[in-house]
SEDREN-848371 format. One record per residue: residue number from 1; y, z, x of N, C-alpha, C in turn. Coordinates in steps of 0.2 Angstrom, whole numbers. Example, Ala and Ser with C-alpha at 12.3 -4.5 7.8 and 13.67 -1.06 7.14 Angstrom:
BEGIN
[1 [-28 39 66] [-22 39 62] [-16 39 66]];
[2 [-11 35 64] [-5 36 68] [0 39 64]];
***
This chain:
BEGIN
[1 [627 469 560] [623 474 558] [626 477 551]];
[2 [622 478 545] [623 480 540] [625 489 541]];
[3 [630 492 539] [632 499 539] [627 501 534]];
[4 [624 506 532] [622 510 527] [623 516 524]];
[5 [626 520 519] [628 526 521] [628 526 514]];
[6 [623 533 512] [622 539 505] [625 543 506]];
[7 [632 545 505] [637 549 504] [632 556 504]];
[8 [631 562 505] [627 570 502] [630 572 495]];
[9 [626 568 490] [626 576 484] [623 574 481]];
[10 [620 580 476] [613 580 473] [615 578 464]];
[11 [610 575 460] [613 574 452] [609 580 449]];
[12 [615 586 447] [615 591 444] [612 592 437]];
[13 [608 595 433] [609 596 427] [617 595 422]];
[14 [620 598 426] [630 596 424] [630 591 423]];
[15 [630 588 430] [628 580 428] [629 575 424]];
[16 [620 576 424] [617 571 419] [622 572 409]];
[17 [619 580 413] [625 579 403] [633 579 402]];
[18 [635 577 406] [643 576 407] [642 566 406]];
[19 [640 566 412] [637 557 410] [636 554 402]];
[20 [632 560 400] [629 556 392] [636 558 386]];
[21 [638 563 389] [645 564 383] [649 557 385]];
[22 [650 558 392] [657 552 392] [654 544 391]];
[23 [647 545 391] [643 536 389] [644 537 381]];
[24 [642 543 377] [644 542 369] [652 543 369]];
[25 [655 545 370] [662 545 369] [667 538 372]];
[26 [663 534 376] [665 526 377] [663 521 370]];
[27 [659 525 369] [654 520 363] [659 522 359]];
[28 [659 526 357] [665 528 350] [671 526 350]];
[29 [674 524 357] [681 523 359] [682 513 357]];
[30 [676 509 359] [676 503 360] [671 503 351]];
[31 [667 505 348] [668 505 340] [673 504 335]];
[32 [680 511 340] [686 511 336] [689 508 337]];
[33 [690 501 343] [695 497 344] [699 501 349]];
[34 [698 508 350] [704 511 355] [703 508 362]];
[35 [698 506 364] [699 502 371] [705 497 372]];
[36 [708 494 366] [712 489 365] [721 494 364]];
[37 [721 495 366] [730 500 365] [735 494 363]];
[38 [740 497 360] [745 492 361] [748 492 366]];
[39 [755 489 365] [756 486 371] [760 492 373]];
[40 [762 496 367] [769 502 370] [763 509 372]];
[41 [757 508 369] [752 515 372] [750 511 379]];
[42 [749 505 379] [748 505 386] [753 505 390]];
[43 [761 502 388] [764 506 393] [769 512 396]];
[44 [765 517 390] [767 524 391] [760 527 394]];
[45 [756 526 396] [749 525 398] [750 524 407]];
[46 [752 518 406] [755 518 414] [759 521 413]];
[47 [764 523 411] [769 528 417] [769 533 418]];
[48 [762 539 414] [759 544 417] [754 545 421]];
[49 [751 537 421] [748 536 427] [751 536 435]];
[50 [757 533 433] [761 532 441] [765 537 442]];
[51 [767 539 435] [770 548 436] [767 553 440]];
[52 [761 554 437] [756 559 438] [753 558 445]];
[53 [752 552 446] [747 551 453] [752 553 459]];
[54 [758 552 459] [763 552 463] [766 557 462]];
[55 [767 563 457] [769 570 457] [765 573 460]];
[56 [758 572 458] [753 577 465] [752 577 472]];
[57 [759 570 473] [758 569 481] [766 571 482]];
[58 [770 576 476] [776 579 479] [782 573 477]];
[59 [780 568 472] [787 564 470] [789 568 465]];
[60 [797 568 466] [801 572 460] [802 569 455]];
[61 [804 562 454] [805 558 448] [800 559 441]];
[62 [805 560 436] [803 563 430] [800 556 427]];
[63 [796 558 422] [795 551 418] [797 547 415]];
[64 [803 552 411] [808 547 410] [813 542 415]];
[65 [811 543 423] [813 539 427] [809 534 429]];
[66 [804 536 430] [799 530 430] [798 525 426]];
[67 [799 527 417] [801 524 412] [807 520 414]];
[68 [813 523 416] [818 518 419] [817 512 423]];
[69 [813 515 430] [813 510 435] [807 505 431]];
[70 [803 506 427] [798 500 424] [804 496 422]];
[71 [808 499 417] [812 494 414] [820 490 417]];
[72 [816 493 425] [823 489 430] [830 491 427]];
[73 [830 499 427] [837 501 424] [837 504 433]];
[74 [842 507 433] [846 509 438] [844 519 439]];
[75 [841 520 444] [838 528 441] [843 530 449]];
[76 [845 536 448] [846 540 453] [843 545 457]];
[77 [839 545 463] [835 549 465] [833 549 473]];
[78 [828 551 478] [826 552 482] [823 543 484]];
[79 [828 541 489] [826 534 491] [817 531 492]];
[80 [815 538 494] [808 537 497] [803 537 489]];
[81 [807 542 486] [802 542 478] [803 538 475]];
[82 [809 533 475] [809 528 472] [805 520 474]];
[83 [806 521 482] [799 517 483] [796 517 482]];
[84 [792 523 481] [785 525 480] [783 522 472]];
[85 [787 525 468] [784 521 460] [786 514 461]];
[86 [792 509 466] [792 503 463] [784 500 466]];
[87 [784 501 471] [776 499 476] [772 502 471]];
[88 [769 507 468] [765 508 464] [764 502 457]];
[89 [771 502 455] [771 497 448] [770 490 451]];
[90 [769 488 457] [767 484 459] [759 483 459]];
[91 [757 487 462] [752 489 461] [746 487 455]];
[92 [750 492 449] [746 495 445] [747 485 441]];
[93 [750 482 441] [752 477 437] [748 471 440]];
[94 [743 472 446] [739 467 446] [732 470 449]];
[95 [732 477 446] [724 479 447] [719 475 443]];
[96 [720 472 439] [714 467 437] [710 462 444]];
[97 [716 462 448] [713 456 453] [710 461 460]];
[98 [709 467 460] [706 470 464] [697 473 464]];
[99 [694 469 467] [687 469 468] [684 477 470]];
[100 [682 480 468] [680 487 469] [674 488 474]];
[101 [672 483 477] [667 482 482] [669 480 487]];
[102 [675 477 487] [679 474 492] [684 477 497]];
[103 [682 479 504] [686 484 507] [693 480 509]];
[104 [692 474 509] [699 468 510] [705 471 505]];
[105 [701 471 498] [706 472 495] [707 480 494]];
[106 [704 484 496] [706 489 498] [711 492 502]];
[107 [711 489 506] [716 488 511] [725 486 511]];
[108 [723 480 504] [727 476 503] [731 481 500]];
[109 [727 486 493] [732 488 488] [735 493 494]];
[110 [732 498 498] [736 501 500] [741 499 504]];
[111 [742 495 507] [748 492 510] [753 489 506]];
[112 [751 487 499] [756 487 494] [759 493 491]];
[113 [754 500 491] [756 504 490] [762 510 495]];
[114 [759 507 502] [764 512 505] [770 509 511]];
[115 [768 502 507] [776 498 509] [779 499 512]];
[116 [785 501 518] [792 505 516] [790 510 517]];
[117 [786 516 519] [783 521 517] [782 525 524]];
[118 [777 521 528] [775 522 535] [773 518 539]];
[119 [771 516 545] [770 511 549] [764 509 548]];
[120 [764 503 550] [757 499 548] [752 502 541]];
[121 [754 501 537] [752 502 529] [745 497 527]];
[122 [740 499 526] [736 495 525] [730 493 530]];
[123 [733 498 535] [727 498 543] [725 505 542]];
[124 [719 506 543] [716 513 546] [719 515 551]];
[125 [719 523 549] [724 527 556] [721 526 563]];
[126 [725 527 568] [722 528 574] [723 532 582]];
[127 [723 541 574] [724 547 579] [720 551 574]];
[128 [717 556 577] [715 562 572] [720 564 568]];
[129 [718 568 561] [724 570 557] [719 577 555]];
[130 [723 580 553] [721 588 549] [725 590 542]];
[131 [722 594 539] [729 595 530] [726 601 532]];
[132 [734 603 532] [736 609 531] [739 614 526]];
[133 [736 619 522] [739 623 520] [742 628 520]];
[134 [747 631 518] [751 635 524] [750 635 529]];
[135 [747 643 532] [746 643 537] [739 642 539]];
[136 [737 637 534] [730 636 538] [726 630 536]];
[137 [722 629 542] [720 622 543] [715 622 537]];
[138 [714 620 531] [711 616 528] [703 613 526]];
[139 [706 608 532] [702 601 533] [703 599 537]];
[140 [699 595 544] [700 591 548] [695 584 546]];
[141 [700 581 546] [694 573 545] [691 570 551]];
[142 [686 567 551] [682 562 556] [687 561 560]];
[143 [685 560 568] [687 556 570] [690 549 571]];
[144 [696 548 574] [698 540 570] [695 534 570]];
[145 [690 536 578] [685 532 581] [681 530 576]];
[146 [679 534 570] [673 534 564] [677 531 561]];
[147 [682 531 559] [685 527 553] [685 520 548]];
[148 [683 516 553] [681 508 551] [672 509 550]];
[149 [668 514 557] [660 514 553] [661 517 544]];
[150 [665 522 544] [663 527 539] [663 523 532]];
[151 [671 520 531] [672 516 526] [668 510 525]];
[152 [666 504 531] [660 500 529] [654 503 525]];
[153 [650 510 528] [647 512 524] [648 513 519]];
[154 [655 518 516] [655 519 510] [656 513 506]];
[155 [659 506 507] [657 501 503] [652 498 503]];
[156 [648 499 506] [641 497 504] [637 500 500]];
[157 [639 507 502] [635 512 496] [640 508 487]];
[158 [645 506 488] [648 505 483] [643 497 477]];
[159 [640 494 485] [639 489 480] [629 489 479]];
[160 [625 496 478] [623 500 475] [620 498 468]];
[161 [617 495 465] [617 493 459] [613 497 454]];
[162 [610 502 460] [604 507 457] [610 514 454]];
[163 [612 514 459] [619 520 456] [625 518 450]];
[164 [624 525 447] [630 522 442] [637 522 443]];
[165 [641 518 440] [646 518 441] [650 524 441]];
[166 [649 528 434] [653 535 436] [651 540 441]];
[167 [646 539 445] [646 544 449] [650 540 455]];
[168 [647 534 456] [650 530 461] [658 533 462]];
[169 [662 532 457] [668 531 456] [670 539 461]];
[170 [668 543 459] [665 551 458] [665 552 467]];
[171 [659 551 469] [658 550 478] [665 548 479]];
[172 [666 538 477] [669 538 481] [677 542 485]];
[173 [678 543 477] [686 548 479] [686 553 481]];
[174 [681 553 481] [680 562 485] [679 561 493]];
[175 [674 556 495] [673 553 504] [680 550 505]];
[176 [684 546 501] [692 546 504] [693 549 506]];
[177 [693 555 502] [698 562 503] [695 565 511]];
[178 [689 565 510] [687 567 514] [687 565 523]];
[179 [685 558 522] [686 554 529] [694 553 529]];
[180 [698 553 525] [703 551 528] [707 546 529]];
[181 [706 542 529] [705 534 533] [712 531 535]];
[182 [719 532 531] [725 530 533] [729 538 534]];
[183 [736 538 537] [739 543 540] [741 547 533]];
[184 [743 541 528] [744 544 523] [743 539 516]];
[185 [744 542 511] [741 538 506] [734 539 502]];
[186 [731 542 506] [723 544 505] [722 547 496]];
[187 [725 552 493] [727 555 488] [726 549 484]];
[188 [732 547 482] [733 540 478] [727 534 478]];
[189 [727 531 486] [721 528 486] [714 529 482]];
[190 [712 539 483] [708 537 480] [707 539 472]];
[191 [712 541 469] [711 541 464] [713 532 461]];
[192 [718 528 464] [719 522 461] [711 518 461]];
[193 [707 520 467] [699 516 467] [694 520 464]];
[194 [696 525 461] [691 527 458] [693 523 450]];
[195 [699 522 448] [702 520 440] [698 512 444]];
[196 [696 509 449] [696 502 450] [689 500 448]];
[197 [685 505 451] [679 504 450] [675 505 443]];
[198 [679 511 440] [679 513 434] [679 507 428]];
[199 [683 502 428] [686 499 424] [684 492 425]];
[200 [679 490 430] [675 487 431] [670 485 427]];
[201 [665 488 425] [663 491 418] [665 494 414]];
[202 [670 498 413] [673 500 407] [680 501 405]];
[203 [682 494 402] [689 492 402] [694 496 402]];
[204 [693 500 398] [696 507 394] [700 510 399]];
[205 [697 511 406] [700 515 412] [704 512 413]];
[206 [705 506 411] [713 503 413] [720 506 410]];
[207 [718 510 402] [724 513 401] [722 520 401]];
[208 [720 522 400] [717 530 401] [719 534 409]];
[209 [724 537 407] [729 539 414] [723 546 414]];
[210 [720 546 420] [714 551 422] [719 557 426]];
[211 [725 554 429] [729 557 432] [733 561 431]];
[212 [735 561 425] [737 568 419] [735 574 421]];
[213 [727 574 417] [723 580 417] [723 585 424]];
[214 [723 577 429] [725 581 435] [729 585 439]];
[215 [735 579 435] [742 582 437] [743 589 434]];
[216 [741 591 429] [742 597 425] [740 601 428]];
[217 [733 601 432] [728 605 435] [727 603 442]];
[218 [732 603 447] [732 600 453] [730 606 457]];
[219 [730 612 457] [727 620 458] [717 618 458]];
[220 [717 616 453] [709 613 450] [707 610 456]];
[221 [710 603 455] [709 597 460] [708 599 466]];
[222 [714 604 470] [713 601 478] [706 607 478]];
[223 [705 613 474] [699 617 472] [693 613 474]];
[224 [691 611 470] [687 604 468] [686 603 475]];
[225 [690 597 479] [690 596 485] [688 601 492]];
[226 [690 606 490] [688 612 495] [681 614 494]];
[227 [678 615 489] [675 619 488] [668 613 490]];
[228 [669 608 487] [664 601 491] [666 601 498]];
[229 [669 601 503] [670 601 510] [666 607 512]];
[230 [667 613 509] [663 619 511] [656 618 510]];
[231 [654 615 504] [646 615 503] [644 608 508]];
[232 [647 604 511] [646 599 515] [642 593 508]];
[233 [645 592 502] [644 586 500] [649 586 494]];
[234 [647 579 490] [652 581 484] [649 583 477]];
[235 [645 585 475] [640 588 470] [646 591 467]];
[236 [651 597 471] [653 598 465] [660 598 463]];
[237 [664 592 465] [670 586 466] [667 583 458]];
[238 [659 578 461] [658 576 457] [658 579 448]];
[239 [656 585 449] [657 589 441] [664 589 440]];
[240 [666 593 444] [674 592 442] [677 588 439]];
[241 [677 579 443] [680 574 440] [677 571 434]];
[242 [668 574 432] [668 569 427] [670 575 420]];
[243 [672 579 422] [674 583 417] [681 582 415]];
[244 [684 581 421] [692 576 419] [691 572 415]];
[245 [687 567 416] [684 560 413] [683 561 404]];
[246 [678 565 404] [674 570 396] [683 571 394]];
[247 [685 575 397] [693 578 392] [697 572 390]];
[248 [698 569 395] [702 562 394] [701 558 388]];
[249 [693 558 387] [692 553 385] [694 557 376]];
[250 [692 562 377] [690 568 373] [697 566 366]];
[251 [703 568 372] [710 567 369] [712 559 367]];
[252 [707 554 370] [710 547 368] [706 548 359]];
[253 [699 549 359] [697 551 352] [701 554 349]];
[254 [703 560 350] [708 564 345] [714 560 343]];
[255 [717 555 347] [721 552 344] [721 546 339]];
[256 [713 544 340] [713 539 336] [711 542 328]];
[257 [710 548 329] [705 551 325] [710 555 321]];
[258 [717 556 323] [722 561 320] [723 559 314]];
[259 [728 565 310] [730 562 304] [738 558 304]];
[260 [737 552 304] [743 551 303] [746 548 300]];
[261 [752 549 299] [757 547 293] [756 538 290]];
[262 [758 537 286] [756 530 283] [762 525 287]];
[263 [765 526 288] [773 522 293] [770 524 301]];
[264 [766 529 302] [763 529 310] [756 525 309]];
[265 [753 522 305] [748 519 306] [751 511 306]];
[266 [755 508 301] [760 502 301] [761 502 307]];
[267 [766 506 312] [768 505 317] [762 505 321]];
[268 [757 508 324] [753 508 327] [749 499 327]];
[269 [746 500 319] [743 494 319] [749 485 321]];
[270 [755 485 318] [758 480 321] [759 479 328]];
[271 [757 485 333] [759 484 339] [751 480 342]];
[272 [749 479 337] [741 477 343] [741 471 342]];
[273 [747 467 340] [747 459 344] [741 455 341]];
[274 [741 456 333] [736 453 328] [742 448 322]];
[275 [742 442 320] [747 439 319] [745 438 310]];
[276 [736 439 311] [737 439 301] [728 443 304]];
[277 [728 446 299] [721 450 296] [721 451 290]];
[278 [715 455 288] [713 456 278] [712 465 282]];
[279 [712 468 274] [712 476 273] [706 477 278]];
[280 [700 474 277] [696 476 283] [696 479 289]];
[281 [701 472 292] [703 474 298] [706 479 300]];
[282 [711 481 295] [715 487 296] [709 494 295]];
[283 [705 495 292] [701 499 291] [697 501 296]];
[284 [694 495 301] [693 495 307] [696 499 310]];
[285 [701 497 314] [707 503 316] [707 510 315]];
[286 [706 509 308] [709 519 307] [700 519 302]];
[287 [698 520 303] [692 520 301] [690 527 296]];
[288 [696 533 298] [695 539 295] [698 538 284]];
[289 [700 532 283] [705 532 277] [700 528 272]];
[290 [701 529 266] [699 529 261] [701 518 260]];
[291 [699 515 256] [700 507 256] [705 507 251]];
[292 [707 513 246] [713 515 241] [719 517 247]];
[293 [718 519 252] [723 521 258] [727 515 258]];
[294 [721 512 262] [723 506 268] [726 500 263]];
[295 [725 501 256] [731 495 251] [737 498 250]];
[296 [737 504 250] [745 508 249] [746 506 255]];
[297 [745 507 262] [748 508 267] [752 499 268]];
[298 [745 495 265] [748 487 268] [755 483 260]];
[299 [752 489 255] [758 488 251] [764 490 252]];
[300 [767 499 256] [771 497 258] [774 493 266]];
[301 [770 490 268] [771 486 274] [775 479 269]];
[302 [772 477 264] [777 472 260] [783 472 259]];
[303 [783 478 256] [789 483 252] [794 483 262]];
[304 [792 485 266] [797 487 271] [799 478 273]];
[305 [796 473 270] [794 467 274] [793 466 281]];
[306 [788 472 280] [785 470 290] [779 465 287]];
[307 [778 464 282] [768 461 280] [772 453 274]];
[308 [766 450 276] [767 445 270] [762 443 266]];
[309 [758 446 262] [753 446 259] [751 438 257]];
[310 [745 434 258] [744 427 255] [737 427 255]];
[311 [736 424 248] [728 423 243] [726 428 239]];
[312 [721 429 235] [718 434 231] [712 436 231]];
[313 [711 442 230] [705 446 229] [702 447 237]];
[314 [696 444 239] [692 445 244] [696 439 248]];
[315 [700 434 244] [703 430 251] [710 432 254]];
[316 [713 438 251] [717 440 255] [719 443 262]];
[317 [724 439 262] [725 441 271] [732 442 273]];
[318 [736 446 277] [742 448 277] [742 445 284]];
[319 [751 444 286] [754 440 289] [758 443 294]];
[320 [758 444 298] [764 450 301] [769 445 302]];
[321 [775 448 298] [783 445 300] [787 447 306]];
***
């Protein structure tokens, strides 16, 4: 028997126009090339992603310790936090292979992620659970008896081809939070499937730490989350998140868009793992600068001998050393 299940919430006015900003602001992002990061922004990328997602669940480790533990230095800290980021950087470092429709693999990453952590990691719970704040009950999720119906449903609503992805993405981490589904983990899981599904069509999500914004405004967040259990859907979870989404992406334009120095854009550009290009190219890139710029710039690139310039006029092309 096929599950079925239309998560409750309504497409708002808010919406629709939060959709169309962050649909033109992917198109600008994937014009400028910024989909492509280099290697050092995507791996500063990750480990505000692993920082952030895992500071809202109460890990201490600073990011400069995360930074650490990526680079297998030796960090000092709370046994269980340091688990948590290594299983996470396991994680995060083969989420290309994870199917966003796939409840198999959903299972899988959480059991990678909360390793060491709790028992049977990777299985749906199999007692009631409730979240508590201070002195008061919150939220009680489904019974655990529902737990294997609820989530077949929600992936099937997942493989939906009429629904867009960003609302998808939007439901689905809000019904996690909501149903519950493992003793713990639920938080991370659903912000990790929501970057899963995202990134599925839009590559971008893969370095764009959505989990920042969060983490700065985790007040916001668990808001967000109440205020959709009280109206009995996610309508307005959904606003919240794609407005994370819109800022996010907001700040990744700002950066490509900044003014920067002529040694920060060198640096910038030699990290993007290009072996020889012409002044075009670079133009591409930084798109804001004059074609008199981008020849000072790749002249001192000569001069510092990061560049090696070969041919003339229109057949010129630079070499990176």
């Amino acid at each position: 028997m096929i599950v079925s299940m239309k998560p409750p919430f309504s497409i708002t006015p808010k919406i629709l126009k939060l959709v169309t900003f962050i649909s033109e602001k992917i198109g600008e992002i994937n014009a400028n090339l910024l989909d492509k990061p280099s290697p050092k922004l995507r791996k500063q990328n990750r480990v505000k992603t692993i920082h952030n997602s895992l500071k809202i669940e109460g890990n201490t480790l600073t990011e400069q310790q995360v930074t650490a533990i990526i680079e297998n230095k030796r960090v000092i800290g709370p046994k269980k936090d340091i688990i948590e980021v290594l299983n996470a950087i396991k994680v995060y470092d083969v989420i290309e292979d994870f199917k966003f429709y796939s409840e198999k693999d959903f299972l899988k990453a959480h059991n990678m992620l909360m390793k060491g952590l709790i028992d049977s990691p990777g299985k749906y719970r199999k007692q009631g659970v409730g979240i508590v704040k201070g002195d008061k009950v919150k939220h009680i999720a489904p019974p655990f008896e529902n737990t294997p119906y609820l989530m077949k449903g929600l992936f099937n609503y997942l493989k939906d081809k009429s629904e867009l992805s960003l609302i998808k993405s939007c439901v689905f981490h809000y019904e996690v939070e909501f149903i519950h589904p493992f003793i713990d983990g639920n938080g991370r899981m659903g912000r990790l499937w929501q970057t899963i599904i995202l990134r599925d069509e839009y590559p971008v999500f893969e370095y764009i730490p959505l989990e920042t914004l969060i983490g700065k405004a985790q007040k916001e967040y668990y808001q967000a989350l109440s205020t959709s259990d009280s109206k009995g859907n996610s309508t307005y979870f959904i606003e919240y998140m794609l407005e994370v989404i819109d800022k996010t992406l907001e700040q990744t334009l700002n950066f490509g868009s900044k003014k920067l120095s002529q040694i920060d854009r060198l640096k910038y550009f030699l990290e993007l793992d290009k072996k020889e290009f012409t002044r075009k190219d670079y133009m591409n890139v930084f798109k804001n600068i004059s074609s008199a710029t981008a020849s000072r710039d790749l002249t001192k690139g000569i001069e510092l001998k990061l560049l090696k310039k070969e041919g003339d006029k229109n057949k010129t092309k630079y070499i990176i050393k």
